[in-house]
Every structure is written in C-alpha cells, then in structure tokens.
MOPAC internal coordinates of N, CA, C and O (Angstrom, degrees):
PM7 1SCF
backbone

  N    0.0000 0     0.00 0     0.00 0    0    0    0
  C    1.4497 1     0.00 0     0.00 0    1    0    0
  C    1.5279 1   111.13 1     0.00 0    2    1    0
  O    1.2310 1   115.20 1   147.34 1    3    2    1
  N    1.3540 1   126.71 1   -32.66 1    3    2    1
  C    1.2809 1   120.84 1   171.35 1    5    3    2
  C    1.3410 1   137.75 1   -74.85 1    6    5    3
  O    1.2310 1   133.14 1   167.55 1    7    6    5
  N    1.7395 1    92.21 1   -12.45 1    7    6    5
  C    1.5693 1   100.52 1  -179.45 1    9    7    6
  C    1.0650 1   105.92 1   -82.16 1   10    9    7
  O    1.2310 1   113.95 1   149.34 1   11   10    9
  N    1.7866 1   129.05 1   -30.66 1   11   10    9
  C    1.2229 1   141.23 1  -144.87 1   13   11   10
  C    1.8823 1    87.80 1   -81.59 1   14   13   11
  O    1.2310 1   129.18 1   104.16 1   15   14   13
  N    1.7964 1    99.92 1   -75.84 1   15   14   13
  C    1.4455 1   115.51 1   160.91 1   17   15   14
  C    1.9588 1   107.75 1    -8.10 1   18   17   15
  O    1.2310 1   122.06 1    99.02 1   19   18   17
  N    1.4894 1   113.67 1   -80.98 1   19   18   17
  C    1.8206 1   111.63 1  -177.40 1   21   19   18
  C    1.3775 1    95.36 1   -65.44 1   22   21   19
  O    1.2310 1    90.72 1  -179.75 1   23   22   21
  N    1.2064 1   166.42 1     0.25 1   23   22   21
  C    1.3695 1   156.39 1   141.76 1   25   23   22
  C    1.6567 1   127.65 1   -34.16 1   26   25   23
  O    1.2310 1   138.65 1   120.46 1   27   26   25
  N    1.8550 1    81.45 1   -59.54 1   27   26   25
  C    1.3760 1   105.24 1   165.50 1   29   27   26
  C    1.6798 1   137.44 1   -62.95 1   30   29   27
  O    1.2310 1   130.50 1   145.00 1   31   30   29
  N    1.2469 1    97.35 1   -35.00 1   31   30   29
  C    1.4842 1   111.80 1  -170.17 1   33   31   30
  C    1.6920 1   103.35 1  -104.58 1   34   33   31
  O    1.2310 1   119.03 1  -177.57 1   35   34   33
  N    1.4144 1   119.45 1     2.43 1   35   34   33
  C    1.0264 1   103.09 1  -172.48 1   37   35   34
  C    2.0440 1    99.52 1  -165.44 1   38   37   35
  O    1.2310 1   136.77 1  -103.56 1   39   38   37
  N    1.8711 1    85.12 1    76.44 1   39   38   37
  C    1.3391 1   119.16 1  -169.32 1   41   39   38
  C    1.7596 1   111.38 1   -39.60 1   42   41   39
  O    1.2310 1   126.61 1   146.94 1   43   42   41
  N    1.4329 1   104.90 1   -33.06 1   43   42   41
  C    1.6271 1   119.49 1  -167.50 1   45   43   42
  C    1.1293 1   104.19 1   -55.56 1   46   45   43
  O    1.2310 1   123.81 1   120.95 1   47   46   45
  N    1.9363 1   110.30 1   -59.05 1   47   46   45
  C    1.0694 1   122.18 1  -143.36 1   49   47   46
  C    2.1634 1   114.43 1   -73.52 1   50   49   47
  O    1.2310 1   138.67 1   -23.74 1   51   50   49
  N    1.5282 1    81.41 1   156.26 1   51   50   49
  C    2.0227 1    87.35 1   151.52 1   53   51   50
  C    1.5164 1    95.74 1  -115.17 1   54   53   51
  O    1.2310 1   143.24 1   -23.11 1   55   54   53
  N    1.4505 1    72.46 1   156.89 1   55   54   53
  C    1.8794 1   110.09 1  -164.77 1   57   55   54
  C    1.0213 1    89.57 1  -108.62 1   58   57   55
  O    1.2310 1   120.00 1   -48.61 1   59   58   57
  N    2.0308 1   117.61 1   131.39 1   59   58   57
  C    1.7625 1   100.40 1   143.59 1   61   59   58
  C    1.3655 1    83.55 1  -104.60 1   62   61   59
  O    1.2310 1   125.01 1    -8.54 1   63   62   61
  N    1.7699 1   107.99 1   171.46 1   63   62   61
  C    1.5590 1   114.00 1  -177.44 1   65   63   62
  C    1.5548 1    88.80 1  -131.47 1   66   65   63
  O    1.2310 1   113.10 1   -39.22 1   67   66   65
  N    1.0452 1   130.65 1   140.78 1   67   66   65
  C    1.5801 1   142.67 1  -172.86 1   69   67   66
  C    1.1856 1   115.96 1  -122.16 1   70   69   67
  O    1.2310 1   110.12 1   -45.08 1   71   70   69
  N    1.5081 1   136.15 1   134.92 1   71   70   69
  C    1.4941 1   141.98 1   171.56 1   73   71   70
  C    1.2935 1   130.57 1  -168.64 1   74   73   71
  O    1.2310 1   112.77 1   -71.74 1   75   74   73
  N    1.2915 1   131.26 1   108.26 1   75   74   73
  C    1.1317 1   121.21 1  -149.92 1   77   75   74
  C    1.6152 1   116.95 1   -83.18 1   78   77   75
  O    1.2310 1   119.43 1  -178.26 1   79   78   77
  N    1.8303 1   118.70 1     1.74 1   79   78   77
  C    1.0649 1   135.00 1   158.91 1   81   79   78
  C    1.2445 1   122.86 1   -85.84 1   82   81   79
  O    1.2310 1   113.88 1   -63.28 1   83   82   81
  N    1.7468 1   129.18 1   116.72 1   83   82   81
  C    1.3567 1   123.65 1  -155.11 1   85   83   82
  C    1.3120 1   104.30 1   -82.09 1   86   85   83
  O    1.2310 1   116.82 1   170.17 1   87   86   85
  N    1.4383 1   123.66 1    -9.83 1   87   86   85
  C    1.4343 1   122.21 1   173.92 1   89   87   86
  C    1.1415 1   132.11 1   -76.75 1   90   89   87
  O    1.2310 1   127.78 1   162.43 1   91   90   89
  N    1.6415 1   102.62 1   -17.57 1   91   90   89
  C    1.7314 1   121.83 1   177.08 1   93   91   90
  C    1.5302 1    99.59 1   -71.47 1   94   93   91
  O    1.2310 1   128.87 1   126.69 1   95   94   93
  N    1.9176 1   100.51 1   -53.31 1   95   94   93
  C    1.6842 1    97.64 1   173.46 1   97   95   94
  C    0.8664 1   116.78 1   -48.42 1   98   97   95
  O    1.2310 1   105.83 1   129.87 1   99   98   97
  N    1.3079 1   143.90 1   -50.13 1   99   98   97
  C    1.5354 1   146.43 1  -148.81 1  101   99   98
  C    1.8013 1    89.91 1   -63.86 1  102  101   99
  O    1.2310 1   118.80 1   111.32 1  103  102  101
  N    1.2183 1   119.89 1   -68.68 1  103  102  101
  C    1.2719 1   123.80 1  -174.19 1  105  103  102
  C    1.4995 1   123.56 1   -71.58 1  106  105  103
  O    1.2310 1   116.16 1  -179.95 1  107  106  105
  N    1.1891 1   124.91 1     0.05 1  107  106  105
  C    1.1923 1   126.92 1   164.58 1  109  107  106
  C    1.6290 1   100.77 1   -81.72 1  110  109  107
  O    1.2310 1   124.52 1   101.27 1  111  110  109
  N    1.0567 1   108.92 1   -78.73 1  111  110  109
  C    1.6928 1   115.78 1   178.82 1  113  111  110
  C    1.7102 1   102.67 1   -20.02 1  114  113  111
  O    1.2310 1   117.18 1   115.63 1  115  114  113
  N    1.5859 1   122.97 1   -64.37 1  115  114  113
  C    1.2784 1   128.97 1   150.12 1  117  115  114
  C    1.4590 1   132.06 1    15.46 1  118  117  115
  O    1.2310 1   136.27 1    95.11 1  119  118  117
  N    1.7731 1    86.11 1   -84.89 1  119  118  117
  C    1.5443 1   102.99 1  -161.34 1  121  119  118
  C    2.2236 1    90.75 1  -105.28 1  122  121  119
  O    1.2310 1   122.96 1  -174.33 1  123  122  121
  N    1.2830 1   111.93 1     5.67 1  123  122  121
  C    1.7210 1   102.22 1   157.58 1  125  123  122
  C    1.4258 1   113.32 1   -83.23 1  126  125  123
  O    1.2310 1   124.07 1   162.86 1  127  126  125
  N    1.7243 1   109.80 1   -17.14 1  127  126  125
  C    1.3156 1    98.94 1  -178.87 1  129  127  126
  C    1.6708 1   121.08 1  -104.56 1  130  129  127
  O    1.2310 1   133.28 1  -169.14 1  131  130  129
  N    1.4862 1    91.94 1    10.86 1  131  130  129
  C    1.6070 1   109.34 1   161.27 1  133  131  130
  C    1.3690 1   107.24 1   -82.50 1  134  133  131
  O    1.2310 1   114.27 1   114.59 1  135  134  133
  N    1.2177 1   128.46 1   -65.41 1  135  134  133
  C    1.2275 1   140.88 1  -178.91 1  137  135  134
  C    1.7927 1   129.18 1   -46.85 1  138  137  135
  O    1.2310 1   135.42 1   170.57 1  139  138  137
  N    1.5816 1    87.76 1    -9.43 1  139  138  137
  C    1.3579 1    93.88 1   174.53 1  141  139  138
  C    1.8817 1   116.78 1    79.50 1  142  141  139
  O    1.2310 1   131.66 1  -172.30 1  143  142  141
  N    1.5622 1    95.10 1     7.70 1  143  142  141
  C    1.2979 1    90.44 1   173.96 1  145  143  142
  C    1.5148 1   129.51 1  -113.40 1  146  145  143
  O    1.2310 1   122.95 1  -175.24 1  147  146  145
  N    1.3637 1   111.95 1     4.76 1  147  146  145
  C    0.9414 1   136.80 1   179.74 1  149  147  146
  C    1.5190 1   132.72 1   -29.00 1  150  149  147
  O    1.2310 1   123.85 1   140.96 1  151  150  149
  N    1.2093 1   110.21 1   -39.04 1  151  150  149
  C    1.7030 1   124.33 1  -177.47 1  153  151  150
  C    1.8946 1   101.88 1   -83.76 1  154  153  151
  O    1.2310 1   129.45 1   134.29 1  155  154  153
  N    1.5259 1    99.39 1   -45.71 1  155  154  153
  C    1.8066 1    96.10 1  -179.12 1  157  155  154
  C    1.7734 1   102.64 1   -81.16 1  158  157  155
  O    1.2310 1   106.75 1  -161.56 1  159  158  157
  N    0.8854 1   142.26 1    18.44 1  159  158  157
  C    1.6249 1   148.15 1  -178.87 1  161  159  158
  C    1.5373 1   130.20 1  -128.87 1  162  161  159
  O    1.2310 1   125.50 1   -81.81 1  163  162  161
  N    1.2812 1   107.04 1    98.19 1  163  162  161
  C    1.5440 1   120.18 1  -162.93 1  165  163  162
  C    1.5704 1   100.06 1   -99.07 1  166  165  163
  O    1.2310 1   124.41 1   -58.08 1  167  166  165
  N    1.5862 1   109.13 1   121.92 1  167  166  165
  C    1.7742 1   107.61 1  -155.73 1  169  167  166
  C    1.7440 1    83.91 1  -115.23 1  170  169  167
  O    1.2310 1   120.21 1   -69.58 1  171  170  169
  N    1.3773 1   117.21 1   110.42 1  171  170  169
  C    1.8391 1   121.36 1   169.47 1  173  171  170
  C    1.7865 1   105.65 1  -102.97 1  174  173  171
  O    1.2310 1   138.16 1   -20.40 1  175  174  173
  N    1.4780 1    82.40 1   159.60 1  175  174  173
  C    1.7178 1   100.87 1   171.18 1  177  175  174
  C    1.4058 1   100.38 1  -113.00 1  178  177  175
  O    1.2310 1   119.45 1   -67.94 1  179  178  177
  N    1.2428 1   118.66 1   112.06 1  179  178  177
  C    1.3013 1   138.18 1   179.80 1  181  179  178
  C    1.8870 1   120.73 1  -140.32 1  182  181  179
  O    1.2310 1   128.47 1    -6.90 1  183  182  181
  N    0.8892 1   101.30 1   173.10 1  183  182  181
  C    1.2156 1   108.43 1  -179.75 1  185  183  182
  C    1.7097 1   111.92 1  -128.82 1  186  185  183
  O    1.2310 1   125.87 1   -76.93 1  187  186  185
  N    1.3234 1   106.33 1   103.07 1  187  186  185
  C    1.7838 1    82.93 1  -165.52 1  189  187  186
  C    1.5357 1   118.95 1   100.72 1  190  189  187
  O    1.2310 1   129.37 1     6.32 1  191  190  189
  N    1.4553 1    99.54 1  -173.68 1  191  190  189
  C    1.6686 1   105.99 1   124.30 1  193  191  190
  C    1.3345 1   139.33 1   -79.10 1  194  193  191
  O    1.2310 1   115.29 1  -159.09 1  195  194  193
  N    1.1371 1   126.54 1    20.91 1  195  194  193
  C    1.4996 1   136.28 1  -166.00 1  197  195  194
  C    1.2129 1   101.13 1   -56.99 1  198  197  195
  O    1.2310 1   108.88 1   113.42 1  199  198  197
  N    1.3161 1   138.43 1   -66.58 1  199  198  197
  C    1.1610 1   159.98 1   165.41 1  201  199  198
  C    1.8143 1   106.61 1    -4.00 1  202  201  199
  O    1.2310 1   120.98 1   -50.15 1  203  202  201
  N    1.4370 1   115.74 1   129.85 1  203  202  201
  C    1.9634 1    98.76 1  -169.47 1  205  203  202
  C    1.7721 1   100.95 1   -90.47 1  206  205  203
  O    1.2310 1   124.26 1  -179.87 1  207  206  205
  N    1.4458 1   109.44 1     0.13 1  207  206  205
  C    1.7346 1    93.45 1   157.17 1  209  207  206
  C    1.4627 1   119.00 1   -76.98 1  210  209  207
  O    1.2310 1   116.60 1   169.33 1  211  210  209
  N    1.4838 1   124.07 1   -10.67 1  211  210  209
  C    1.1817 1   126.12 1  -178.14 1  213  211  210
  C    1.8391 1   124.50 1   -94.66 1  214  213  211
  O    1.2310 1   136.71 1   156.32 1  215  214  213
  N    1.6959 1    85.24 1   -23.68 1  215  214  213
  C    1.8412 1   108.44 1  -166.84 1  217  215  214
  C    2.3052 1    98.03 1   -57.38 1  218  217  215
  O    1.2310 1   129.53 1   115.35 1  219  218  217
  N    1.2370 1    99.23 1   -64.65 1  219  218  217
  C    1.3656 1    92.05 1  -154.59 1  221  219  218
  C    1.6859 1   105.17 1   -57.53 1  222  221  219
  O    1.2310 1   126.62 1   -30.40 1  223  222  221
  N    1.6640 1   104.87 1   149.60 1  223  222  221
  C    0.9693 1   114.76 1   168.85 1  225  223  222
  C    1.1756 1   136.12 1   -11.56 1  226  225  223
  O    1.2310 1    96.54 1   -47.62 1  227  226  225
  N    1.4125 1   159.08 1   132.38 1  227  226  225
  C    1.5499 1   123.82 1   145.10 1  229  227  226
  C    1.9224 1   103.31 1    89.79 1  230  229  227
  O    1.2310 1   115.02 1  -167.99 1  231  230  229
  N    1.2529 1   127.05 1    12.01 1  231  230  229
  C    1.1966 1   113.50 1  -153.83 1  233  231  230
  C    1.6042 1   105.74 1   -82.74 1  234  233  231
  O    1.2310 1   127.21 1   134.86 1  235  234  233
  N    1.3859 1   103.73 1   -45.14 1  235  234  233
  C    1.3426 1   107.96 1   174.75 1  237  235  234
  C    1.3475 1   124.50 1  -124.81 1  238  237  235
  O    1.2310 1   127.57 1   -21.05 1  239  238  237
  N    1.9059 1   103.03 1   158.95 1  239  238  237
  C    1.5206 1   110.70 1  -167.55 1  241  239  238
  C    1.6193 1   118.63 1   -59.96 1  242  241  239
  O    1.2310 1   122.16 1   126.88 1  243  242  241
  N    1.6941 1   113.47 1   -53.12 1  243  242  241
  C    0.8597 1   137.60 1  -177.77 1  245  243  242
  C    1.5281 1   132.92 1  -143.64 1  246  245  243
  O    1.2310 1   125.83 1   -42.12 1  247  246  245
  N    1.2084 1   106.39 1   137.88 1  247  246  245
  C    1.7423 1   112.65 1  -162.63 1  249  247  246
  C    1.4906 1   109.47 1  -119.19 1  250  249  247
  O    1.2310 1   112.67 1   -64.35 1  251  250  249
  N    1.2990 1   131.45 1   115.65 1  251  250  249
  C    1.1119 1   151.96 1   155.21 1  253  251  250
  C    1.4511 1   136.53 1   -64.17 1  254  253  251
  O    1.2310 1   118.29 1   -97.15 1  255  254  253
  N    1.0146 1   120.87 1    82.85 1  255  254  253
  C    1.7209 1   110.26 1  -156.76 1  257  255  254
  C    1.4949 1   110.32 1  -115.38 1  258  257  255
  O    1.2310 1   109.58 1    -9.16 1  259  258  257
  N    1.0480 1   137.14 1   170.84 1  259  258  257
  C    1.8878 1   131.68 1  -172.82 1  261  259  258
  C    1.3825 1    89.00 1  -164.61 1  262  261  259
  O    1.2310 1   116.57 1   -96.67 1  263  262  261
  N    1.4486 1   124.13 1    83.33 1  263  262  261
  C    0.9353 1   118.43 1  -157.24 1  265  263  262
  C    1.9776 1   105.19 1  -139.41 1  266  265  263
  O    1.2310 1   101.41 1   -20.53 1  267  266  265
  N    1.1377 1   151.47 1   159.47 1  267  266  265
  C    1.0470 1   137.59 1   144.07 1  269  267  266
  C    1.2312 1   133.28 1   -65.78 1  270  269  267
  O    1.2310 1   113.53 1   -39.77 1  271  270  269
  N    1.4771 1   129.84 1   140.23 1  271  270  269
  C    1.4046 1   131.30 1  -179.14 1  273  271  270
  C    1.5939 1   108.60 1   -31.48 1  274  273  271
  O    1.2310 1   110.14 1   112.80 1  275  274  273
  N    1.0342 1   136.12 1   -67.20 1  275  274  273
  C    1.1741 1   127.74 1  -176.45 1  277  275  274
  C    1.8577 1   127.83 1   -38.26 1  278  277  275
  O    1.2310 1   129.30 1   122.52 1  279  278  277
  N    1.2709 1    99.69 1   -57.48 1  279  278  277
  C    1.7478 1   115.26 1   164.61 1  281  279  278
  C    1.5115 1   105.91 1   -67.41 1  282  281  279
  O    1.2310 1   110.92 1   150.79 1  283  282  281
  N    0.9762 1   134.69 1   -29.21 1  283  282  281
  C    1.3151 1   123.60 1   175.92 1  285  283  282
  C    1.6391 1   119.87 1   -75.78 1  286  285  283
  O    1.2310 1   129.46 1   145.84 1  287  286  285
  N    1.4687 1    99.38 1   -34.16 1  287  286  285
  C    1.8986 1   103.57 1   178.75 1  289  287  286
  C    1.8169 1    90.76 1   -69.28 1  290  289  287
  O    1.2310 1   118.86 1   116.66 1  291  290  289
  N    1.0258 1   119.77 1   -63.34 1  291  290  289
  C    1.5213 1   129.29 1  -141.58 1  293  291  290
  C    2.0090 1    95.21 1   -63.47 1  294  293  291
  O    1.2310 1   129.74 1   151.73 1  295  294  293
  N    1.1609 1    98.82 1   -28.27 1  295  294  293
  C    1.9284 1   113.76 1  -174.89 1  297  295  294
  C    1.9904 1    95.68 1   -88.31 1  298  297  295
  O    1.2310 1   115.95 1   152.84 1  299  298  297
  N    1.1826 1   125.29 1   -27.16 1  299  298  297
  C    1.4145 1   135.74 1  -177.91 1  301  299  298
  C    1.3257 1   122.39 1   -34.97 1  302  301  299
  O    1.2310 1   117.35 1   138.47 1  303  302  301
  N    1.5099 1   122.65 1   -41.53 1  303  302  301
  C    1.1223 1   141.62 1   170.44 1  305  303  302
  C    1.8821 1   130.55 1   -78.65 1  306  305  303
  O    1.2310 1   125.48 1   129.16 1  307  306  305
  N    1.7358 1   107.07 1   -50.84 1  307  306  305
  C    1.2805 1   114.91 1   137.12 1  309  307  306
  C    1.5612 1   122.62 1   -47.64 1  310  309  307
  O    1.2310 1   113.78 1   130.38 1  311  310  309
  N    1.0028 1   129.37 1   -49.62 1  311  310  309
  C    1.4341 1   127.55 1   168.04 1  313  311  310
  C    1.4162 1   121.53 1   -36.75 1  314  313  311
  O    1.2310 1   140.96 1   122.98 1  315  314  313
  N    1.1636 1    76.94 1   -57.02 1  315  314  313
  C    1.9139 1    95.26 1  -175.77 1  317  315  314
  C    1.6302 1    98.67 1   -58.01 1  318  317  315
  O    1.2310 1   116.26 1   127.37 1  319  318  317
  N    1.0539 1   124.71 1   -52.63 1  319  318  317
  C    1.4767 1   129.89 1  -167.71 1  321  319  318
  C    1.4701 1   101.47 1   -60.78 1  322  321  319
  O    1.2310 1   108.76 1   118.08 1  323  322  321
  N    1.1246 1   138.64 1   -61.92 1  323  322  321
  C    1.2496 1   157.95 1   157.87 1  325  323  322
  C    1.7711 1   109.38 1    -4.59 1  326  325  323
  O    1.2310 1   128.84 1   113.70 1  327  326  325
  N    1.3796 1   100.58 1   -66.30 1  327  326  325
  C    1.1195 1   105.49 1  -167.09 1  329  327  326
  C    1.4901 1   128.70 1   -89.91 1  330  329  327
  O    1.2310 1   121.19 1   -57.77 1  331  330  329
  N    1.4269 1   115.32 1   122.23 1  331  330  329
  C    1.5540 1   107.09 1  -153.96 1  333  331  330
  C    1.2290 1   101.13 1   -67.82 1  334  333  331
  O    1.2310 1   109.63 1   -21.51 1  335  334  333
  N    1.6206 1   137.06 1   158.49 1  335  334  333
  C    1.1059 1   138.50 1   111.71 1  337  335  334
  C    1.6423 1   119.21 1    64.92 1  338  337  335
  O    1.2310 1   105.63 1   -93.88 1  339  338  337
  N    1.2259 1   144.25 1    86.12 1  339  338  337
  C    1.5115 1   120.81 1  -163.42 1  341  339  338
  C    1.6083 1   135.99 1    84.49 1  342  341  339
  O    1.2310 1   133.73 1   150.47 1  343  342  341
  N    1.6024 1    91.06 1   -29.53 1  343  342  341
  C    1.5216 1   118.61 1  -164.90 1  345  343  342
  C    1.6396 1   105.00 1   -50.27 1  346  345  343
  O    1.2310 1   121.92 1    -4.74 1  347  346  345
  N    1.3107 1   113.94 1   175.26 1  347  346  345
  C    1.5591 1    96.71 1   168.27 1  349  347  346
  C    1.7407 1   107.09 1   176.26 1  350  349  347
  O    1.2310 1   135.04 1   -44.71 1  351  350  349
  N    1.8705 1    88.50 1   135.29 1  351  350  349
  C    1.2017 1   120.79 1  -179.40 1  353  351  350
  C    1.5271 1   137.90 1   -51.52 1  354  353  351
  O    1.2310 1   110.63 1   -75.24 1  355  354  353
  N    1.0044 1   135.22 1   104.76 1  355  354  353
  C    1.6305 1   119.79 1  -159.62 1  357  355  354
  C    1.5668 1    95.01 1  -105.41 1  358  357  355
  O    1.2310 1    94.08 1   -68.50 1  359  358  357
  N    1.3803 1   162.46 1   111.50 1  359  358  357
  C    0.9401 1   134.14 1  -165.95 1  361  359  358
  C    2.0568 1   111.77 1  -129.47 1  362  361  359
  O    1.2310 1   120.71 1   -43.88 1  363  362  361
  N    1.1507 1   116.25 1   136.12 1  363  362  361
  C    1.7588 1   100.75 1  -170.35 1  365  363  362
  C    1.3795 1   100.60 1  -125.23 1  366  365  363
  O    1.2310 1   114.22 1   -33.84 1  367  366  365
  N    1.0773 1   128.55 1   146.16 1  367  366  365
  C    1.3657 1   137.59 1   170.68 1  369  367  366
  C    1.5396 1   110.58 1   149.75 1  370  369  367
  O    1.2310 1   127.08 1   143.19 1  371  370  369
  N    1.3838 1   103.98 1   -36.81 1  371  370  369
  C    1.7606 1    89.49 1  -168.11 1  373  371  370
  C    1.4405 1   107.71 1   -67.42 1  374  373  371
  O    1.2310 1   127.47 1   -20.14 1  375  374  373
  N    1.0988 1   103.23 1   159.86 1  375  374  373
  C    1.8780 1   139.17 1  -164.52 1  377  375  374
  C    1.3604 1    91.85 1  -101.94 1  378  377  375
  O    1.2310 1   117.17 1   -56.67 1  379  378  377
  N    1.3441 1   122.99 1   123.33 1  379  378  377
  C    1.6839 1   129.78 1   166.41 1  381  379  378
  C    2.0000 1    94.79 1   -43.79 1  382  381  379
  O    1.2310 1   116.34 1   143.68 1  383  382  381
  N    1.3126 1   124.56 1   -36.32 1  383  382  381
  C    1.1367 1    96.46 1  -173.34 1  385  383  382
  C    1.3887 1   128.08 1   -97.28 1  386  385  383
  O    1.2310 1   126.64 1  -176.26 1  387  386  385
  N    1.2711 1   104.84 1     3.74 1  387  386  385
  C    1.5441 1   120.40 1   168.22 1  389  387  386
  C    2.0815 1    98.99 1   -99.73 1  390  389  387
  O    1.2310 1   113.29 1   148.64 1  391  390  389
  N    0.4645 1   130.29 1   -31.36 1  391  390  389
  C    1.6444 1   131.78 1   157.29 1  393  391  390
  C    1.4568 1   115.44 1    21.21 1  394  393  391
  O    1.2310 1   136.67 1    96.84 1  395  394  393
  N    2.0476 1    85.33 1   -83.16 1  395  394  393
  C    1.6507 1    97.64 1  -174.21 1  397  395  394
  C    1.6540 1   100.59 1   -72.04 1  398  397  395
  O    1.2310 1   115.36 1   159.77 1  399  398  397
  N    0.9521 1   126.40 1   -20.23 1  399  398  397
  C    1.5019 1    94.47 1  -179.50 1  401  399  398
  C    1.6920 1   115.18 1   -97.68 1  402  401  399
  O    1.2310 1   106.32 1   174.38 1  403  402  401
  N    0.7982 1   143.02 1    -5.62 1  403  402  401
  C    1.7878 1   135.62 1   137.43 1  405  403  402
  C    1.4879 1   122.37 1   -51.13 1  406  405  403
  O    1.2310 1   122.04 1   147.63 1  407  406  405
  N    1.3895 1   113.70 1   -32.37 1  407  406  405
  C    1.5064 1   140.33 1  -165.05 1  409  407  406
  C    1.9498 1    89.39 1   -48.20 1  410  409  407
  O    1.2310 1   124.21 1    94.94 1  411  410  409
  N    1.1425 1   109.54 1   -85.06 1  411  410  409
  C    1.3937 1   122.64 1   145.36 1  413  411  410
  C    1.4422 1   135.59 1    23.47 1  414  413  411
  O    1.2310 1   130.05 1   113.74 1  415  414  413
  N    1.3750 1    98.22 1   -66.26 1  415  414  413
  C    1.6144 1   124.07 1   177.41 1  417  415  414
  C    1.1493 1   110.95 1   -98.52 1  418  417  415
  O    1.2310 1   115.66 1   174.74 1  419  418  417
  N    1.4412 1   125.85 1    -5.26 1  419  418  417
  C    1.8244 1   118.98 1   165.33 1  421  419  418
  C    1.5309 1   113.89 1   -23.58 1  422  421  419
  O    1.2310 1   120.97 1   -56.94 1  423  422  421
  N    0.9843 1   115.74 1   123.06 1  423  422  421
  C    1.2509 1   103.43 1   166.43 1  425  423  422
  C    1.6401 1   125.81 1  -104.31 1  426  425  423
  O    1.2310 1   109.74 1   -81.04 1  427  426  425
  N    1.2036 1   136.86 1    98.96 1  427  426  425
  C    1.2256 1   134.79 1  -166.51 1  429  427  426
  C    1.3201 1   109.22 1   -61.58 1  430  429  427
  O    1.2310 1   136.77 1   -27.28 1  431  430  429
  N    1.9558 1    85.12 1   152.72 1  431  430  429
  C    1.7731 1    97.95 1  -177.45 1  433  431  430
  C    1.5026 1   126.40 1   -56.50 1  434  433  431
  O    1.2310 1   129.43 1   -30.25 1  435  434  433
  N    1.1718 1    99.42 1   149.75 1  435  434  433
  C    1.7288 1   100.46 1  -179.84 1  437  435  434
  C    1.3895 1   138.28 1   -44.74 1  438  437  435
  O    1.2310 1   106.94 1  -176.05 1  439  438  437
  N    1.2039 1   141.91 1     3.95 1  439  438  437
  C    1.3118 1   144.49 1  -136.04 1  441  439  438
  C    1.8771 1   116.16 1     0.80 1  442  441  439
  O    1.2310 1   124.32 1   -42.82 1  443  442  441
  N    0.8063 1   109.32 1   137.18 1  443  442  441
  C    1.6799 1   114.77 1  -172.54 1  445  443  442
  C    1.7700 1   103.40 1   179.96 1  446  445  443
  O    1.2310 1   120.10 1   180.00 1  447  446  445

C-alpha cells in the first residue's frame, strides 16, 4: 500500500515495492495494476535489502517501511546503506511504548 500510495503522489517516480511474503507480492503487483500504477512499480520478494537492486550503495531515494521496532533496528544499517546521500527514511510502526528502545539505534544520515 505504500508503494502504490508514493506511485500516486509522486507521478515521476519508479517504485520498487519489497516483501519477503510472496503472497503480499502476488497482491501488490495486483492491486498496482488496479491503481493504474503498474508499469512505474517494480513489486520483489526479498528479504530486507537482500535483493542486488537494493545491495549497492546509494541505490535509492527514499524508503518507506511499516514495520515493527524490532525489523526496523535489525534492517537500520542496510537501510542506511541503501539510501543515497540526502535520501530519506519515513518509517511507521513503532508503538510509543517500544519508542525508547529503537530511539537508540537511529542511525544517522550519511554525511556526503
């Protein structure tokens, strides 16, 4: 839903959409080609960044994640790598009471 969502609002762009459940893919691919976004939206089964469109440095602008504190610290570092220069993280899931403990593991921007 978020890839579909930055698809929409942000006509320029290509989308990759990431999930390491092939059934989420199955239905993302789905409902991007309901949405009319289908051709700018590349839907992978990955884990992570594992994936080698995700590996090199700098690869992408911006990362969208809905994720729980836990997957988000442990992905924090790949993330960081991921994102070129400026790039920047929007991230939803944490729980005010899981908070302080991700708080912690921020990982600051790259300098470049």
């Amino acid at each position: 839903m978020l890839a579909i969502a930055a698809a929409r609002v942000l006509p320029g762009a290509r989308v990759l959409a990431v999930d390491n459940d092939p059934l989420a893919t199955a239905i993302a691919r789905a409902n991007a080609r309901l949405n009319s976004v289908g051709p700018r939206m590349r839907v992978i089964d990955a884990a992570g960044f594992a994936h080698p469109r995700l590996r090199p440095a700098g690869a992408v602008d911006l990362v969208l994640a809905n994720l729980l504190p836990g997957p988000l610290i442990e992905l924090a570092p790949a993330m960081r790598r991921a994102l070129r220069p400026g790039g920047v993280a929007v991230l939803s899931g944490l729980l005010d009471t899981r908070h302080a403990r991700s708080a912690p593991t921020t990982v600051p921007p790259a300098s470049g």
